[in-house]
C-alpha positions in Angstrom: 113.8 58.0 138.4 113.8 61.1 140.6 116.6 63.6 140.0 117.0 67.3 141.7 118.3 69.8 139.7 120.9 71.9 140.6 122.6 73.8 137.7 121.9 74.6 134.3 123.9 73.4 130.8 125.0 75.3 128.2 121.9 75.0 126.5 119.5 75.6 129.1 119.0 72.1 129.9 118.9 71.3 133.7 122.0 69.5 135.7 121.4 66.3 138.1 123.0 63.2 138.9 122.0 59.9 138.5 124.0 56.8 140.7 127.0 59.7 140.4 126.8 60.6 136.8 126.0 64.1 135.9 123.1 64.2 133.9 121.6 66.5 131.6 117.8 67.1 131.4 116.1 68.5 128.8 113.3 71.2 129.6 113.9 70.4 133.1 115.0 73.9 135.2 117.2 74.7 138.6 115.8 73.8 141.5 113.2 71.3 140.3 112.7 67.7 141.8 111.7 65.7 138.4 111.3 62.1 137.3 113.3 61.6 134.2 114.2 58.8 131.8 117.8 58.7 131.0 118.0 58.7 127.1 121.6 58.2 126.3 124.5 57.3 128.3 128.0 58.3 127.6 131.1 58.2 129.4 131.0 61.1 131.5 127.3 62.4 131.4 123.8 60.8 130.4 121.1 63.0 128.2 118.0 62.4 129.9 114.1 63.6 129.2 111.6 64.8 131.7 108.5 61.9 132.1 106.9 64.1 135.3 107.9 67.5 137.4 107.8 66.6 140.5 108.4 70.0 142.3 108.3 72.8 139.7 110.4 75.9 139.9 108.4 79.3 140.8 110.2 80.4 137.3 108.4 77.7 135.3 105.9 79.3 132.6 104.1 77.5 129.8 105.7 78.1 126.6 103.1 79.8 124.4 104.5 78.2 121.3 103.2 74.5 120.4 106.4 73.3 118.3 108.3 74.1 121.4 108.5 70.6 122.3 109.5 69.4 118.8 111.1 72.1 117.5 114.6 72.7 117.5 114.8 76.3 117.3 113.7 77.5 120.6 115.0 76.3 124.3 113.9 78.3 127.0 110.2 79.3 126.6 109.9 77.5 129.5 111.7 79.9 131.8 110.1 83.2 132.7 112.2 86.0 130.7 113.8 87.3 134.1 115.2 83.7 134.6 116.2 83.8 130.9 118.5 86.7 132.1 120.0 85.5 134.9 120.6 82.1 133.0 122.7 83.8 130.1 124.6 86.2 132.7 125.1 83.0 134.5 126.5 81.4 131.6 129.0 83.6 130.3 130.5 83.9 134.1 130.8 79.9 134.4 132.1 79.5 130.9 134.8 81.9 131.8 135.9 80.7 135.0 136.2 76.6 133.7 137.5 77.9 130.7 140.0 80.5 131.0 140.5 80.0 135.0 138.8 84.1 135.6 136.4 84.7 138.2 135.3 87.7 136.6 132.2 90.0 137.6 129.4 90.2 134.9 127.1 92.7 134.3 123.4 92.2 134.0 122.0 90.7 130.7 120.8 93.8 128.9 116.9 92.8 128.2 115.6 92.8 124.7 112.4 94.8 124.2 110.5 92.2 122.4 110.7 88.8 123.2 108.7 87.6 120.6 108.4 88.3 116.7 112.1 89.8 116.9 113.5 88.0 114.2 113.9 90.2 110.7 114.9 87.4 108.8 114.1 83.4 109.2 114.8 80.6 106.8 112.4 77.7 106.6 113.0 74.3 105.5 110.6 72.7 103.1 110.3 68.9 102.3 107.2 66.7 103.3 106.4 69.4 105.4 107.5 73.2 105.6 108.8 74.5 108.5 111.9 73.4 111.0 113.7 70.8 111.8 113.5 69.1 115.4 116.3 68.6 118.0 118.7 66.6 117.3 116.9 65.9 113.7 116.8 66.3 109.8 113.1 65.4 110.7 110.7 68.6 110.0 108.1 70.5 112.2 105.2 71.9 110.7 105.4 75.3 111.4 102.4 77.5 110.5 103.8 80.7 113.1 107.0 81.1 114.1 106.5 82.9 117.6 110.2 84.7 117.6 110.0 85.9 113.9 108.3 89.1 112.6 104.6 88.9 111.5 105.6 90.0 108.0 107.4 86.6 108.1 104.7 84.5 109.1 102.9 86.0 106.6 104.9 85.1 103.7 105.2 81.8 105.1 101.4 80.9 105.2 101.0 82.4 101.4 103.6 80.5 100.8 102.4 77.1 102.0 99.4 77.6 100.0 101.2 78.7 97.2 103.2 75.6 97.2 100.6 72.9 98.5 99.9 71.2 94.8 102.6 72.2 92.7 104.1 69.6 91.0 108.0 70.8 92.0 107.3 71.3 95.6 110.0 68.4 96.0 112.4 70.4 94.3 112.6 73.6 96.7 114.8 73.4 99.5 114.2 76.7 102.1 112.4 79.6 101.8 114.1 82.6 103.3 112.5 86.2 104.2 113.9 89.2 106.0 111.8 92.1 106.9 112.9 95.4 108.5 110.9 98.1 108.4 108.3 96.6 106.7 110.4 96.1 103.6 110.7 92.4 102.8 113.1 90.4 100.7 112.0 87.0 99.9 114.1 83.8 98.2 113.1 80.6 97.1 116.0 78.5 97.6 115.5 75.3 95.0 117.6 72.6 93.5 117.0 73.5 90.1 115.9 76.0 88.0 112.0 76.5 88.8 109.7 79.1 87.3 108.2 80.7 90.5 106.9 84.0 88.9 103.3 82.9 89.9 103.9 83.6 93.3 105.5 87.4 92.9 101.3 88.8 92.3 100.6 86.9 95.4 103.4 88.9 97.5 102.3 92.1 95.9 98.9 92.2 96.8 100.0 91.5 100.6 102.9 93.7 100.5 103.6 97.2 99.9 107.4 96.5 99.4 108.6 93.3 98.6 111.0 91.6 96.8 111.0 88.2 95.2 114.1 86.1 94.5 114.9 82.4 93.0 118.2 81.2 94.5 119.9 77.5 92.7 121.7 75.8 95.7 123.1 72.1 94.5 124.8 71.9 97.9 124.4 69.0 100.1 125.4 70.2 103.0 124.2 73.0 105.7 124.8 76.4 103.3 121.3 77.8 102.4 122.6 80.7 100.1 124.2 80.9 97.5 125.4 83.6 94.8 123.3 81.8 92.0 120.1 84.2 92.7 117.8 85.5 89.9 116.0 88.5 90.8 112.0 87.6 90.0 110.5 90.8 90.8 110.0 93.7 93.5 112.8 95.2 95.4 116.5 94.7 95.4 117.7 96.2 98.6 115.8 97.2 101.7 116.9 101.0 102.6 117.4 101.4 106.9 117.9 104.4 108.8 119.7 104.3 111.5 122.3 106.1 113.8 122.0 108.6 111.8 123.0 106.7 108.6 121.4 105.4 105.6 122.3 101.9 104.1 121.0 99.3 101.9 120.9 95.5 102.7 120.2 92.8 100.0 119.1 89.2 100.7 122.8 87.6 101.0 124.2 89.8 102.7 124.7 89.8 106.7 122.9 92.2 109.2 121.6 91.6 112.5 118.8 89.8 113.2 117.5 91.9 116.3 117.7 95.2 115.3 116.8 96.2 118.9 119.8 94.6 120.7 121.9 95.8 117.3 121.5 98.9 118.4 122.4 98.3 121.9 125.3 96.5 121.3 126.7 99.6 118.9 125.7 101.8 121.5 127.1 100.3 124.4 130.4 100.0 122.1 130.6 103.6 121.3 130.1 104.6 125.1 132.8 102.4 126.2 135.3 103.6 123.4 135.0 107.6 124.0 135.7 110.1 121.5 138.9 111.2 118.9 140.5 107.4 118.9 142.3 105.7 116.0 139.5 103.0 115.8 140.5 99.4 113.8 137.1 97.6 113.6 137.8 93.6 112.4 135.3 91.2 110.9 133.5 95.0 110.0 130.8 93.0 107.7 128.6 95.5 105.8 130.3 98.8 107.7 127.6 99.9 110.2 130.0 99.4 112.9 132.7 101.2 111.2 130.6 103.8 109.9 128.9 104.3 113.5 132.5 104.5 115.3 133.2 107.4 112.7 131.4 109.3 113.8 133.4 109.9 117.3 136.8 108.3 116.1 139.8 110.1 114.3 140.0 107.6 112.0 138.2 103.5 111.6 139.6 100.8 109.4 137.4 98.5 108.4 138.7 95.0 107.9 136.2 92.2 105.9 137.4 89.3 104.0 133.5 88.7 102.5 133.5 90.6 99.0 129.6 91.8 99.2 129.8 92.8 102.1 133.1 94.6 101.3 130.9 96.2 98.4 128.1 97.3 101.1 130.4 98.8 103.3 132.0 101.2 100.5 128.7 102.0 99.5 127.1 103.0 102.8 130.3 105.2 103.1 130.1 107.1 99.9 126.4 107.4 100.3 126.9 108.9 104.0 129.9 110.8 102.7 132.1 109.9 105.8 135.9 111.1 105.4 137.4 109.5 108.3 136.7 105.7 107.3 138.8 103.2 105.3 137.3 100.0 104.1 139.8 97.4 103.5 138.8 94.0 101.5 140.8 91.3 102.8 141.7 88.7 105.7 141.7 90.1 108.8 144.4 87.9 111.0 146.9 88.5 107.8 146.1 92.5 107.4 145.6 93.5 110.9 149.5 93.0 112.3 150.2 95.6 109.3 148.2 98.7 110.9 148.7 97.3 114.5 150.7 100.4 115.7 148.1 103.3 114.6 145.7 101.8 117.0 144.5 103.3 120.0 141.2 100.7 120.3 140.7 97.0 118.2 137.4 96.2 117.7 136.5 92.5 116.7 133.5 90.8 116.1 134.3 87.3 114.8 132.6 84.3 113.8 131.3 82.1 116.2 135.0 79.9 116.5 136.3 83.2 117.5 139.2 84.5 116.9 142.5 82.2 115.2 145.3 81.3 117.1 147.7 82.8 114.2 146.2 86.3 115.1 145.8 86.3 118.9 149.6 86.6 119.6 149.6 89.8 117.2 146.6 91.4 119.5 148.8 92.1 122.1 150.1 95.3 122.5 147.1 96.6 121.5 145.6 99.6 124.1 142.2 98.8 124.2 140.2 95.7 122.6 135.9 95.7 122.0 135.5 91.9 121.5 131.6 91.7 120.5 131.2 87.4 120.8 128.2 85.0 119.8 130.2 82.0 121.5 131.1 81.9 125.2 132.9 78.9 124.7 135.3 80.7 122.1 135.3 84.0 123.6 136.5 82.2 126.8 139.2 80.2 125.1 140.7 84.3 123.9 140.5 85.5 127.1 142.5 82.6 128.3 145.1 83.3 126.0 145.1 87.3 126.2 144.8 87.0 130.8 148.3 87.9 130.9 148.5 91.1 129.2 145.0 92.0 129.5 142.3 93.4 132.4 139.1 92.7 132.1 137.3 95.7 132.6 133.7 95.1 131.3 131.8 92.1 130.8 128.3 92.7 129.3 125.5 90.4 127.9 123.5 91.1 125.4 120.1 89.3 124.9 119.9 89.0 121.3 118.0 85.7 120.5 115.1 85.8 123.7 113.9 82.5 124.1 116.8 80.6 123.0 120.3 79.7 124.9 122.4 81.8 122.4 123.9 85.3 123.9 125.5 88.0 122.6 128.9 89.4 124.8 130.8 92.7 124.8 134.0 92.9 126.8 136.6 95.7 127.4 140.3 94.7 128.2 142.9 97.1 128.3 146.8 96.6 127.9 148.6 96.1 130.9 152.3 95.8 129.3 154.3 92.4 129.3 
């Protein structure tokens, strides 16, 4: 049946209505007339497919990938990069306004440079076949080139589809996971059991000038891919980054970034909107390049992180970079933050996606300025709902972290206002 499109969903998915009922088509794009097939109906919305576009959108490009139809991992090579802009600032201004009742302005997506081959570390599934799974599925595409992750990736993952193709424990490995910055790779075998991989460590070497082989045991049946059972094989430990102005070291497990690009857009914008000679308390500080960053111009930064290794990386990049003016504190944020409350001039958070716990939020206020970095509209909204009434909103800015996909990054500045 014939449907007109004339908003998008939260995952990129065009809005219609069918007999009434809002629908939700996938790969289907504002604007456009299209015939679609509903596929499920639920109370209050049906999921529908595309069968024919009718009137295509001038903003309508052919995604250069050829899993994008299967896989699961990318949702928007469909829409020409500006649209993918205007779709994410979009986005985070709807959420905001159903959510937390704010009709707020928001800036301009800030563009990434690359759209393509961003991604310094991927993880790949391996069963039957050895690549990612499809929407909505445990089923697995066949990837042989992953369009959004680095070259160095793709490499590894062809050498190690051949490497794999007739061993006899090939059912037994779960995920193979690479990151690569700076042409420096770490690579880990993720297996069930105990497997003797070091075969595949002269393959690596001979392609690579830096690499790093690991065998990680993970008995876990649910969505976790790492775990702290690694063996080191062979090759590198830690890949060594320099950057503003610091050096640091980031191992396999340990979290950083995946766009180094936007990274360092995001820190940047951050350290413009925060000024010079503040007392600086940086929450959810991960591996410290945040905190160490905001040293640099701050009085003083305490870094809060509940995550032990990355506790570990933190104090390391600080003694390595000798920085005076930084504390790194091991432990839970929304318990040890209320204790140091008063010797902030600026909170800056960064949570995980669920963003930030109700236990905490009352405690926030009071606070001068907040930095609230967010990977989640729909919890970042659900904050600012809370924190409205003590708060202005004085910067909202997008950050376009994962091109091609629906997923956004989010800085926004709000600034005390008094009871």
């Amino acid at each position: 049946m014939q449907i007109k499109i004339y908003d998008y969903g939260m995952n990129g998915e065009g809005v219609g209505k069918i007999d009434g009922k809002v629908t939700l088509v996938d790969n289907a794009m504002l604007g456009e007339m299209v015939d679609a097939q509903i596929i499920t109906s639920n109370k209050n919305y049906n999921l529908a497919k595309v069968n024919k576009i009718i009137d295509a959108s001038g903003n309508r490009v052919s995604p250069p990938c050829p899993y994008f139809y299967e896989c699961g991992g990318c949702s928007l090579q469909h829409f020409n990069y500006a649209e993918q802009l205007k779709f994410k600032t979009l986005l985070i201004k709807k959420t905001i306004k159903k959510i937390a009742n704010l009709d707020v302005e928001v800036g301009e997506c800030v563009p990434c440079d690359n759209v393509f081959n961003y991604r310094n570390k991927s993880s790949f599934v391996v069963g039957e076949k050895l690549g990612f799974y499809k929407k909505n599925s445990k089923q697995i595409v066949d990837v042989k080139n992953c369009l959004i992750s680095s070259t160095n990736i793709n490499k590894v993952l062809q050498l190690f589809r051949e490497y794999i193709f007739n061993k006899p424990f090939k059912n037994e490995i779960k995920n193979l996971v690479v990151r690569d910055i700076d042409n420096q790779l770490l690579v880990g075998v993720v297996t069930k059991k105990f497997l003797k991989i070091d075969d595949f460590y002269p393959i690596l070497q001979q392609n690579f000038k830096k690499i790093g082989l690991f065998l990680i045991k993970n008995t876990r049946n649910d969505s976790v891919v790492l775990t702290h059972n690694i063996s080191h094989i062979g090759g590198i430990k830690l890949i060594e980054i320099n950057n503003f102005g610091l050096t640091y070291f980031v191992d396999l497990l340990g979290f950083h970034q995946t766009n180094i690009n936007i990274q360092n857009k995001i820190y940047s914008y951050v350290l413009e909107l925060i000024g010079k000679n503040k007392n600086i308390i940086n929450g959810f500080s991960g591996s410290g390049l945040l905190s160490a960053a905001l040293a640099k111009n701050a009085k003083s930064v305490l870094g809060i992180e509940i995550e032990l290794s990355s506790h570990q990386s933190a104090e390391k990049l600080k003694a390595d970079n000798k920085i005076k003016n930084l504390k790194n504190m091991l432990g839970n944020f929304n318990t040890e933050f209320p204790k140091f409350k008063q010797s902030a001039d600026v909170l800056v958070v960064d949570p995980a996606k669920k963003g930030l716990d109700s236990s905490v939020l009352s405690n926030l206020i009071g606070v001068k300025q907040i930095i609230y970095i967010s990977c989640n509209p729909i919890a970042l909204a659900k904050d600012l709902r809370y924190l409205k009434n003590n708060y202005i909103i004085e910067d909202i800015t997008p950050f376009d972290m994962f091109p091609n996909t629906s997923s956004v990054e989010t800085v926004v500045k709000l600034n005390f206002i008094g009871d």
